[in-house]
C-alpha positions as CSV (number, residue, x, y, z in Angstrom):
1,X,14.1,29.8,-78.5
2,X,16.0,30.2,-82.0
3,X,14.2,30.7,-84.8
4,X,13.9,28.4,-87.6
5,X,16.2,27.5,-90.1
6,X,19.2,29.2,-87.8
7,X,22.2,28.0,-88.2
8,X,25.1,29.3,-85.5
9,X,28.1,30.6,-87.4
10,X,31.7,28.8,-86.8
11,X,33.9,30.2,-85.0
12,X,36.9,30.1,-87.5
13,X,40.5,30.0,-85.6
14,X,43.1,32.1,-86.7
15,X,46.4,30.8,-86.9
16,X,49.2,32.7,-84.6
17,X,51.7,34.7,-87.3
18,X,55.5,34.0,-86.6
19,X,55.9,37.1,-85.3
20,X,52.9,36.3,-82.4
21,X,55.5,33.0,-81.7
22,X,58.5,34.2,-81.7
23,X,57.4,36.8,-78.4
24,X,55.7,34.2,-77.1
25,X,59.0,32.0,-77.3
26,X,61.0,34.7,-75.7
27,X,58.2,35.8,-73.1
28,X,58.1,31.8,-72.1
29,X,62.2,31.6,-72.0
30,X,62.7,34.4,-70.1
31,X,60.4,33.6,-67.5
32,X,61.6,30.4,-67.3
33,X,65.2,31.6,-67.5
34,X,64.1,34.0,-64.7
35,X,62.6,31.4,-62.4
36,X,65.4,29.1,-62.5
37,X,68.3,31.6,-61.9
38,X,65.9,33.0,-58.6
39,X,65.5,29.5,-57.3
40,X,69.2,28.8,-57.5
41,X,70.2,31.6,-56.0
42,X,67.6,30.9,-53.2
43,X,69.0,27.4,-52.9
44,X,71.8,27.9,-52.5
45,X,71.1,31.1,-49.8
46,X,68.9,28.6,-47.8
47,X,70.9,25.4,-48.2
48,X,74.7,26.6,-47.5
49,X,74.4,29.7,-45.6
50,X,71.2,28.7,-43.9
51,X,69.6,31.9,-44.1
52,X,66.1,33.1,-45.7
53,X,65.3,33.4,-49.1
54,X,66.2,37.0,-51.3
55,X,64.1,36.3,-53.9
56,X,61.1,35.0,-52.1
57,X,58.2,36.9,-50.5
58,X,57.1,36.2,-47.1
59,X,53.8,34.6,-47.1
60,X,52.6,33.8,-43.8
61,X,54.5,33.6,-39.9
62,X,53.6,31.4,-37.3
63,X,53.9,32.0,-33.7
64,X,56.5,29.9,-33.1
65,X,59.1,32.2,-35.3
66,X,58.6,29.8,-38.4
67,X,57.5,31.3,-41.6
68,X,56.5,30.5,-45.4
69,X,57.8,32.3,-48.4
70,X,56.8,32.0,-51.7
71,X,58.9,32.5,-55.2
72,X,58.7,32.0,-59.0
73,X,57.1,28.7,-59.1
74,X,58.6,27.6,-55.7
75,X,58.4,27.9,-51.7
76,X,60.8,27.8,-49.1
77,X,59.6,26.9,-45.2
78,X,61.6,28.1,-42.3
79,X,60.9,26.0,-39.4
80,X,62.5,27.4,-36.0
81,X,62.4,25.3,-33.0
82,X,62.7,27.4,-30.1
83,X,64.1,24.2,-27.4
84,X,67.1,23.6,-30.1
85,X,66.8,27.5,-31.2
86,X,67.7,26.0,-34.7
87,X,66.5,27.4,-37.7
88,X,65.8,24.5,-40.6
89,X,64.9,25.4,-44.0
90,X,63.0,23.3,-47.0
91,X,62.5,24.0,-50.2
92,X,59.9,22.7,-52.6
93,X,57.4,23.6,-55.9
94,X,54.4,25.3,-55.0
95,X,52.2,22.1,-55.4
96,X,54.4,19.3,-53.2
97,X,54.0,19.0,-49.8
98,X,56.6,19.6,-47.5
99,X,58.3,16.0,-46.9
100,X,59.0,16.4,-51.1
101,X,61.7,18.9,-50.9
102,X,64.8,19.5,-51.9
């Protein structure tokens, strides 16, 4: 119970300075810069040489030899069929499901 005649005190936002803005513009850039160079590289490892992904940490392996890995803001499925014994590769973002990739 508050007592009377209390009146809560505003929370009063202070703005960022431009110092504050600039690092966050260049933390945000280079992460982004980061991302995209990783999942380049990792397309173009999984597409043309149709092996797994560098930058991209195995996640979980099925029994069937397939496997998930998981990068910057991206994932890569390795599906093996053992009749063909062919190895097939997809690559999507972390939230799309598989029949979305790239």
């Amino acid at each position: 119970m508050k007592a009377a005649g209390y009146v809560p005190k505003k929370r009063v936002k202070k703005p960022l300075s431009k110092r504050t803005k600039l690092f966050l513009k260049i933390f945000i850039s280079a992460l982004l810069l980061t991302a995209v160079s990783f999942f380049t590289a990792d397309y173009l490892i999984v597409k043309r040489n149709k092996k797994p992904p560098v930058f991209s940490i195995k996640v979980y392996e099925y029994d069937n030899g397939s496997a998930d890995y998981y990068g910057l803001f991206y994932k890569v499925w390795e599906d093996y069929d053992p009749f063909d014994d062919e190895t097939e590769y997809f690559l999507t973002f972390w939230l799309f499901p598989k029949f979305w990739s790239i």
